[in-house]
C-alpha positions as CSV (number, residue, x, y, z in Angstrom):
1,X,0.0,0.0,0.0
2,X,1.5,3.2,-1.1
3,X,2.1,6.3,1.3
4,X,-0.8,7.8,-0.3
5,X,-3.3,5.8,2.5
6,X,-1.9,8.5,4.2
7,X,-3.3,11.6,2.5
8,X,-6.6,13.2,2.3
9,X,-8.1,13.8,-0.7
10,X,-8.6,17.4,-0.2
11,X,-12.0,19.2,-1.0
12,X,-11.8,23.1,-0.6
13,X,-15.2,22.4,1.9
14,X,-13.3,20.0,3.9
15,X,-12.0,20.6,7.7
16,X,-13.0,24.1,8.7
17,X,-16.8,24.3,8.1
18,X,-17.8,22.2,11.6
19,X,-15.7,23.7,14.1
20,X,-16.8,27.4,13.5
21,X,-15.4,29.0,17.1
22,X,-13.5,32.4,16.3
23,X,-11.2,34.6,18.7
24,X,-12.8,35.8,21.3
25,X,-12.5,39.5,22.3
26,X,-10.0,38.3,25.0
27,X,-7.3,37.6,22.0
28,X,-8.0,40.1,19.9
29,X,-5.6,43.4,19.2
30,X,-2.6,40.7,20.4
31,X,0.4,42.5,18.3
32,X,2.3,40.0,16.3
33,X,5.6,41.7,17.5
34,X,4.8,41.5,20.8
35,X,7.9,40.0,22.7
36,X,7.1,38.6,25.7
37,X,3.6,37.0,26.7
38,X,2.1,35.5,29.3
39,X,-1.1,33.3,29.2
40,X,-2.8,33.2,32.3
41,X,-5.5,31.1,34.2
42,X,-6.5,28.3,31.9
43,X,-5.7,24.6,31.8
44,X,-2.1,24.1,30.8
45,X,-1.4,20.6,29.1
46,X,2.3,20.5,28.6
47,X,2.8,18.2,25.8
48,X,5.1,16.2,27.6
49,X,2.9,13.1,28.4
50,X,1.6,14.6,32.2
51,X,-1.5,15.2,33.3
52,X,-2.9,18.9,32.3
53,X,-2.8,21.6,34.8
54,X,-5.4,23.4,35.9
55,X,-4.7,27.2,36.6
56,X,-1.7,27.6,34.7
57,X,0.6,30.2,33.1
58,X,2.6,30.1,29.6
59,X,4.9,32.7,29.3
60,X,6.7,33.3,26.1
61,X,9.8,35.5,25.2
62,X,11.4,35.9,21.7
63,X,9.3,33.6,20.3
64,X,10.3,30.8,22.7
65,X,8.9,29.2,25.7
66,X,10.1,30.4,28.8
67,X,8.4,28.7,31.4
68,X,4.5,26.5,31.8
69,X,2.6,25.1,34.9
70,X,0.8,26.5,38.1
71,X,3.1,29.0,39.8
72,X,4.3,30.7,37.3
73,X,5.3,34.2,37.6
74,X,4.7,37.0,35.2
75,X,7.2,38.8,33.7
76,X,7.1,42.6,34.5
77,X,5.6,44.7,31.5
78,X,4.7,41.3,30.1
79,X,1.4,41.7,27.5
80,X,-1.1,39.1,29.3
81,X,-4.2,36.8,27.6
82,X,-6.7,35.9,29.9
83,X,-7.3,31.8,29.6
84,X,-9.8,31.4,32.0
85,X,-12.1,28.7,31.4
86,X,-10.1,27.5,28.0
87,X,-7.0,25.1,27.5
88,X,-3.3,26.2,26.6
89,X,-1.4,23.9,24.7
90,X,1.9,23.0,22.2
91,X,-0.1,22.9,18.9
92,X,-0.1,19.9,16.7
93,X,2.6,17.9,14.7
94,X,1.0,16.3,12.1
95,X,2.7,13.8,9.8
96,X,3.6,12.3,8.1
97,X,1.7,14.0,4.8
98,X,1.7,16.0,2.2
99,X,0.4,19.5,4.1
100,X,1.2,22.4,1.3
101,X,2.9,20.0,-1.8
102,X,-0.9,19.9,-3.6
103,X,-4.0,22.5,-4.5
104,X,-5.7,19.8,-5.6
105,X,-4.6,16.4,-5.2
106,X,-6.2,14.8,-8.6
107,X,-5.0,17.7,-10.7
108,X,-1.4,16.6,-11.8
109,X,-0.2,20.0,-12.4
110,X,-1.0,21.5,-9.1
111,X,0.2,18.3,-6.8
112,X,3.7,18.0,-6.3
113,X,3.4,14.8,-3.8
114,X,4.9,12.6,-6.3
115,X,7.4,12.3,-9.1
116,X,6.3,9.2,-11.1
117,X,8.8,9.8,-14.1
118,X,11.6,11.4,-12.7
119,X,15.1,9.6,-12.8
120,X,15.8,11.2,-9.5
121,X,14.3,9.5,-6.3
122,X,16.4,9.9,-2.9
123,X,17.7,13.1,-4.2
124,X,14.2,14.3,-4.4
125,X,14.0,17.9,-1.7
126,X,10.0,17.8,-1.2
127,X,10.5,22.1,0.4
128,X,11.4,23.3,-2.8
129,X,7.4,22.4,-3.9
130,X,6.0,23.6,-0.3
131,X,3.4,26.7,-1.1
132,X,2.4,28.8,2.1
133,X,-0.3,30.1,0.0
134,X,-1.9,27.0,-0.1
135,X,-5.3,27.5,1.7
136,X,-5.1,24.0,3.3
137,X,-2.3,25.7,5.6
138,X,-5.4,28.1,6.8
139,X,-7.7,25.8,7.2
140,X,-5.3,23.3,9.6
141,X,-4.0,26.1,11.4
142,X,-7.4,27.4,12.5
143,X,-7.4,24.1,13.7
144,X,-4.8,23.8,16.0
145,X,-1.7,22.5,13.7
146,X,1.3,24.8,14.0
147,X,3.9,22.2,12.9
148,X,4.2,19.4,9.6
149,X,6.3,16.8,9.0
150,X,6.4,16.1,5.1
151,X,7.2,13.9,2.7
152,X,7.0,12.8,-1.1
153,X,5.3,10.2,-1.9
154,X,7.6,7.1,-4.1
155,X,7.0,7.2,-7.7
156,X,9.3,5.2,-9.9
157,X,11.6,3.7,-7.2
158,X,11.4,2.7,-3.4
159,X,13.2,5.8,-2.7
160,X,10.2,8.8,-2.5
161,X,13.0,11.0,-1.3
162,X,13.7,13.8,1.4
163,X,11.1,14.7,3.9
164,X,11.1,17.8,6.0
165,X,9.3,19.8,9.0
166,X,7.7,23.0,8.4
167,X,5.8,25.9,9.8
168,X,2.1,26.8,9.3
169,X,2.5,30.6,10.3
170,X,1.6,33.1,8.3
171,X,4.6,34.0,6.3
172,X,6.7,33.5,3.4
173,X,9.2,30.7,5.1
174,X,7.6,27.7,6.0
175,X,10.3,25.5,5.7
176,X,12.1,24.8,9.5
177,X,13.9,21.7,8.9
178,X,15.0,20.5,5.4
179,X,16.0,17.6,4.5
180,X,15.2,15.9,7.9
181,X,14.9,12.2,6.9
182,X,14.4,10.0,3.9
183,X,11.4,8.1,3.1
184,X,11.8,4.9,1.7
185,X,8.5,2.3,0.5
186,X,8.9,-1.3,1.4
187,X,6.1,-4.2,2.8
188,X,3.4,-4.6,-0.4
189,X,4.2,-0.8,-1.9
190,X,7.7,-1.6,-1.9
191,X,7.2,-5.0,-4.0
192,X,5.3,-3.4,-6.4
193,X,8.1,-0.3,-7.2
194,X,11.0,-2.8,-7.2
195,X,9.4,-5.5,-9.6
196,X,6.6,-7.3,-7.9
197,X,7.8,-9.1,-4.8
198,X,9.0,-8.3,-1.2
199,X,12.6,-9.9,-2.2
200,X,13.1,-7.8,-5.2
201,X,12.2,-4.8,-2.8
202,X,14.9,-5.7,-0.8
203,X,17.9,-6.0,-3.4
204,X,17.0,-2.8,-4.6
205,X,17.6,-1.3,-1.2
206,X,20.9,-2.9,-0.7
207,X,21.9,-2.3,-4.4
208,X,21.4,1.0,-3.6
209,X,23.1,1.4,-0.2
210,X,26.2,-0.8,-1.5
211,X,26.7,1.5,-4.9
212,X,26.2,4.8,-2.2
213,X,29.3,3.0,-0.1
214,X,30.8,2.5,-3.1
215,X,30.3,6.3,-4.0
216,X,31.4,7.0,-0.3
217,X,34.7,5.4,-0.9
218,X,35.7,7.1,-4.6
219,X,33.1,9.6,-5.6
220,X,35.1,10.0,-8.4
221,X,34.7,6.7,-10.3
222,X,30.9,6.5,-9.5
223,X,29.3,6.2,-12.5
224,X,26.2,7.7,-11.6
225,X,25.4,10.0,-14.9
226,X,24.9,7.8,-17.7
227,X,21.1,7.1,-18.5
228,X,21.0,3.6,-17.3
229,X,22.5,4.1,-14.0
230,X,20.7,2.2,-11.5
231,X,21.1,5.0,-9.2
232,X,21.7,8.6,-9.9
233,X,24.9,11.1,-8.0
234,X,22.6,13.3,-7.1
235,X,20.5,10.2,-5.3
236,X,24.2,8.3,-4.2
237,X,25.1,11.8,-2.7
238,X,21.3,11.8,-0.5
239,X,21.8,8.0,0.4
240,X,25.2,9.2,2.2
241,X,23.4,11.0,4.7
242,X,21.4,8.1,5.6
243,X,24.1,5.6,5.5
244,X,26.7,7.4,8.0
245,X,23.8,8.1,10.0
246,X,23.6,11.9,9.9
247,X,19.5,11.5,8.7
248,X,17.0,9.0,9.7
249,X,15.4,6.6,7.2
250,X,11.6,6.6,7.3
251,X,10.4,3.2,6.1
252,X,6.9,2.3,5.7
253,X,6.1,-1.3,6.8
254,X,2.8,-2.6,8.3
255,X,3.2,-6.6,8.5
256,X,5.3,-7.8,11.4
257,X,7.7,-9.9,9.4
258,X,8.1,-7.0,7.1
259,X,9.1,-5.0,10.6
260,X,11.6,-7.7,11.9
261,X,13.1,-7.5,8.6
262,X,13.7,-3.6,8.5
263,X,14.9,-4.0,12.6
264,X,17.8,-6.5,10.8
265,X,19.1,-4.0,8.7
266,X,21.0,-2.6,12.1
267,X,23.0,-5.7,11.3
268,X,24.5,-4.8,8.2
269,X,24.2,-1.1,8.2
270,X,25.5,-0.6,12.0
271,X,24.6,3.6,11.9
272,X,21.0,3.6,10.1
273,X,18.5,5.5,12.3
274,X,15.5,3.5,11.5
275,X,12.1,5.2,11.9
276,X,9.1,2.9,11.2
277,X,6.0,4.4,9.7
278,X,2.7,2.8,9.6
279,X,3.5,-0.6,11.4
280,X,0.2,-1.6,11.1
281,X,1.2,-5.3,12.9
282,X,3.9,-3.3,15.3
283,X,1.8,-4.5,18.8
284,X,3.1,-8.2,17.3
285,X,6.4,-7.4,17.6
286,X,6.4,-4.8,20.5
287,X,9.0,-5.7,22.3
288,X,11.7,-6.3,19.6
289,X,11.1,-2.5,18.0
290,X,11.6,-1.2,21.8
291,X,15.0,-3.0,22.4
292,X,16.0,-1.9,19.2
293,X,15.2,1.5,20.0
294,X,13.0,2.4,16.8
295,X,10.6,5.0,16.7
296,X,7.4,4.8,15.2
297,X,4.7,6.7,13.5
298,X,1.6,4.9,13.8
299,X,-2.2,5.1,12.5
300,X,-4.5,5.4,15.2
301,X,-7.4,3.7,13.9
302,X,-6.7,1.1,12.0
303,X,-8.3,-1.7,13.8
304,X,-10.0,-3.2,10.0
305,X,-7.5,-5.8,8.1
306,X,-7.8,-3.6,4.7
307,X,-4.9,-5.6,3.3
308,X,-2.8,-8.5,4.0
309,X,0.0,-6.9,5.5
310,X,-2.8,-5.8,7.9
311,X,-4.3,-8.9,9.1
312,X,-3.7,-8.5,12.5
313,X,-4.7,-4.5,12.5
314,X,-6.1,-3.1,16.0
315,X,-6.8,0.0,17.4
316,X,-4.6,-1.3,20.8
317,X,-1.6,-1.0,18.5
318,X,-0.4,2.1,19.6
319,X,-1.2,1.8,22.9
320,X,0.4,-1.8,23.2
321,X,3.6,-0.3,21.5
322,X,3.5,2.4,24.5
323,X,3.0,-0.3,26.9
324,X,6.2,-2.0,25.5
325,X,8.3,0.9,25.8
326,X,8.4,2.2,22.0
327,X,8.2,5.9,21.5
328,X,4.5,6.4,19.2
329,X,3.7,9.3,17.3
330,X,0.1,8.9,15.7
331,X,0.3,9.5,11.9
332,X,-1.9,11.1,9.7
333,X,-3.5,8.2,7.9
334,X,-5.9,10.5,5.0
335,X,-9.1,10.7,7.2
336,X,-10.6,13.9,7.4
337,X,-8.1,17.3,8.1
338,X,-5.0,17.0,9.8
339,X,-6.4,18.8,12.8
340,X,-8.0,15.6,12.7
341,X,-5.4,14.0,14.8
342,X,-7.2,15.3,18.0
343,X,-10.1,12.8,17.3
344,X,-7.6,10.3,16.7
345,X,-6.0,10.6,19.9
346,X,-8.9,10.6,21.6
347,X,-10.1,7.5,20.6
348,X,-6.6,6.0,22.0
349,X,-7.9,7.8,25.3
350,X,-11.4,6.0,25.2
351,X,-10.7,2.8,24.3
352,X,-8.7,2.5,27.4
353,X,-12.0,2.2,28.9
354,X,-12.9,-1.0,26.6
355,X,-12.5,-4.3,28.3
356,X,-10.0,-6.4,26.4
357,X,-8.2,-2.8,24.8
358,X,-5.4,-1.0,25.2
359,X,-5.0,2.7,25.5
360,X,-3.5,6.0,26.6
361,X,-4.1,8.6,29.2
362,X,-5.1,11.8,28.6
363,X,-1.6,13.0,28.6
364,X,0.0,10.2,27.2
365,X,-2.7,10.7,24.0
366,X,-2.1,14.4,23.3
367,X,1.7,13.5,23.7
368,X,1.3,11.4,20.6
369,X,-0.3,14.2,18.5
370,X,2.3,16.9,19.4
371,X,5.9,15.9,21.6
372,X,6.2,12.4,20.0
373,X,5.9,13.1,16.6
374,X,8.7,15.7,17.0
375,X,10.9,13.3,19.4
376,X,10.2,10.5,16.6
377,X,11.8,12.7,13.9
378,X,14.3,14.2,16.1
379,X,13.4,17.6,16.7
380,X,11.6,17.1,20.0
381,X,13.8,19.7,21.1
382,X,12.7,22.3,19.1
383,X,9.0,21.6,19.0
384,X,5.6,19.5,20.5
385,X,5.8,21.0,24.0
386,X,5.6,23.5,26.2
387,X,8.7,22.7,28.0
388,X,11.4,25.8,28.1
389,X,13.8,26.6,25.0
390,X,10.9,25.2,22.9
391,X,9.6,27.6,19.8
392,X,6.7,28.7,21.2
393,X,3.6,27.1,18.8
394,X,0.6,27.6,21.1
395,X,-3.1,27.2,20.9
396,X,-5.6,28.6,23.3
397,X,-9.0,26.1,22.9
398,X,-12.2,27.1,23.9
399,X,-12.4,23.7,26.0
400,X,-10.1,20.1,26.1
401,X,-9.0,19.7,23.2
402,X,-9.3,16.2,22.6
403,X,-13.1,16.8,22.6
404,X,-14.7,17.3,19.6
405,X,-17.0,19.8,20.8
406,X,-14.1,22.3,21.3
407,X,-11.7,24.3,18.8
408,X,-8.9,26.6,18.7
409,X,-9.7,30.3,19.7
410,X,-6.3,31.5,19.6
411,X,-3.0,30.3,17.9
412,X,0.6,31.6,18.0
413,X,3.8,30.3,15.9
414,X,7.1,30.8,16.7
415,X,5.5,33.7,19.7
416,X,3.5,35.4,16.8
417,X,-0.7,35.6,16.9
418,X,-1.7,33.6,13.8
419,X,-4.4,35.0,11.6
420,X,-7.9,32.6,12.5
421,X,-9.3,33.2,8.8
422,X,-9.4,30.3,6.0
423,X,-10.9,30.3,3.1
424,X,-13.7,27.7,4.0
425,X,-14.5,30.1,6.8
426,X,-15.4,33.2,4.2
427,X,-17.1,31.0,2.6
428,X,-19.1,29.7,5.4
429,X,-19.8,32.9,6.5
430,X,-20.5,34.3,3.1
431,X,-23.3,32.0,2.5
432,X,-24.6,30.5,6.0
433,X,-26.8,33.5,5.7
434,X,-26.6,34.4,2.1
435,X,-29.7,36.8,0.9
436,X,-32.3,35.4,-1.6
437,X,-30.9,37.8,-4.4
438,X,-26.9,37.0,-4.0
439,X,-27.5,33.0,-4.4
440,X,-26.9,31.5,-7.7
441,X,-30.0,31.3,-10.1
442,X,-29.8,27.5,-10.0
443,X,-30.0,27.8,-6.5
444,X,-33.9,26.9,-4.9
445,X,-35.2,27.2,-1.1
């Protein structure tokens, strides 16, 4: 199954038109320069995996987090938001997707997700494509995502190429972290790239990291140019990154013998940083991805077998994994926006209260939509948490956020107030109580 399980297929109506809770007067006339804040009174979940905290303060300086919990002081001549009654948090991490790469998913010339007849493939830099114009980055930060991890999607080769994390805010530079990791296709999406079969999958990825040792050795007699080269320089000179180590390869896996045999590459490639993604079957083998010390990006949901290498699907996986000792992000599996991952993680709150299931705590849920993800990828210290040093991407919600029922009222990136508009919004309000004379003839009551 291709990485594209994991995308929506976007509809300009989609995500914004439910949730329909704008600032309230308390946030509005916030400057955008404004260098240090302090959020006071509300419930103040951390992002860390703890409990929330009732009564807190966030207080934020040069666009970083300088201290959050109950006893907090307040700067002197800091600007203060009044959070009584609402919930302060880290905002969302969602990944892994394709947030900003398309306009319009089934329109070729707009979506930039994949490159199906490229002879490039690891080399492949997904940020030059990212468009902060795109009007899905209004409508998920409106709904509490201030981060995205990103990645292409594999064409013509198991190697989709270099994934990234970027911004949401309001501005021309989304990009925060190029070139994080490299995504790689193996299990049934992998078979069908490399030929048909699990086995050829497999000689294509050591073909490929043997030619880029080769390359490492004499760059100079790679033969990497001519038009039946097996692998390209520019793709030998990516893999290099990921062979030494210095980038993580993202490989996406769902059955458990598919899993056991991406944990044996350690074996032959002692400095891969191995990050699984999807691992549909990972509760199966639990314990073997902890002791190997593997992070994971899983689906929350998928508790359906909807292919073979998902048999043994169940929504306990992520919270068996947790049990184990793995570190979980949930992953953005296509349903819905991907402000959706709220309602994922809350399901993994409330089947903890199914006999038979495993789930999360509160804390240990919203971890999974905001710290982990970031911790998984690497750059937990930069973002998913309110913890000091952080960048400070904070949303004020009008209740718990891992209720449906409430939505963001408030959102800052990097310590500066994001805009709350979207273009589903306008249009919500233009027509939710459109006049009889501005509706389109065809239009009937």
């Amino acid at each position: 199954m291709s990485r594209s399980t994991f995308r929506p297929r976007r509809s300009p109506w989609l995500t914004m038109l439910g949730i329909g809770c704008a600032m309230t007067g308390a946030f509005v006339g916030w400057q955008a320069s404004a260098q240090t804040i302090a959020i006071t009174g509300g419930t103040v979940a951390i992002g860390d995996g703890s409990a929330p905290i009732e009564g807190g303060t966030v207080v934020i300086r040069d666009g970083r987090i300088v201290a959050a919990g109950r006893g907090v002081a307040v700067p002197a001549g800091a600007q203060t938001v009044d959070a009584t009654g609402k919930w302060v948090s880290p905002g969302i991490v969602a990944g892994i997707g394709g947030l900003g790469l398309a306009d319009a998913s089934g329109v070729d010339e707009s979506n930039d997700e994949s490159s199906r007849n490229s002879p490039f493939n690891a080399a492949i830099d997904i940020t030059t494509a990212v468009n902060p114009a795109n009007v899905m980055i209004a409508n998920e930060r409106a709904g509490g995502v201030t981060r995205a991890i990103i990645a292409p999607n594999a064409g013509g080769s198991i190697w989709a190429g270099q994934g990234a994390l970027i911004d949401l805010g309001n501005d021309p530079d989304p990009v925060t972290r190029a070139r994080l990791f490299q995504y790689v296709e193996l299990g049934e999406s992998g078979a069908r790239s490399a030929g048909g079969s699990r086995p050829a999958a497999y000689v294509a990825l050591h073909d490929a990291l043997a030619q880029v040792a080769d390359f490492r050795r004499n760059p100079a007699a790679f033969d990497g140019r001519s038009s039946d080269a097996l692998l390209k320089r520019a793709d030998a000179e990516a893999l290099v990154r990921v062979l030494d180590g210095a980038v993580p390869l993202a490989v996406h896996v769902e059955r458990a013998s598919d899993i056991r045999q991406v944990l044996a590459l350690r074996t032959r490639y002692s400095r891969l940083r191995l990050i699984l993604v999807g691992a549909g079957e990972g509760w199966m083998v639990a314990r073997e991805i902890a002791a190997a010390g593997v992070p994971v990006m899983a689906s929350a949901l998928a508790d359906l077998p909807a292919s073979f290498e998902k048999l043994a699907a169940t929504e306990s996986n992520v919270g068996r994994m947790k049990a184990a000792g793995v570190t979980v992000g949930v992953l953005f599996d296509g349903n819905g926006g991907e402000h959706n991952l709220k309602q994922f993680a809350g399901n993994l709150v409330a089947i903890a209260k199914v006999p038979g299931a495993t789930g999360l705590t509160w804390g240990e849920a919203f971890a999974t939509i905001t710290s982990q993800p970031a911790e998984v990828m690497g750059v937990g210290g930069e973002v998913g948490s309110l913890r000091p040093g952080r960048r400070a991407d904070i949303v004020v919600w009008s209740g718990d956020p891992l209720e449906l029922s409430s939505a963001p009222e408030a959102v800052w990136i990097d310590g500066v107030s994001q805009p709350m508009d979207s273009r589903q919004r306008r249009l919500r309000d233009r027509y939710i109580t459109a006049p009889e004379g501005a509706l389109p003839k065809a239009y009937t009551r």
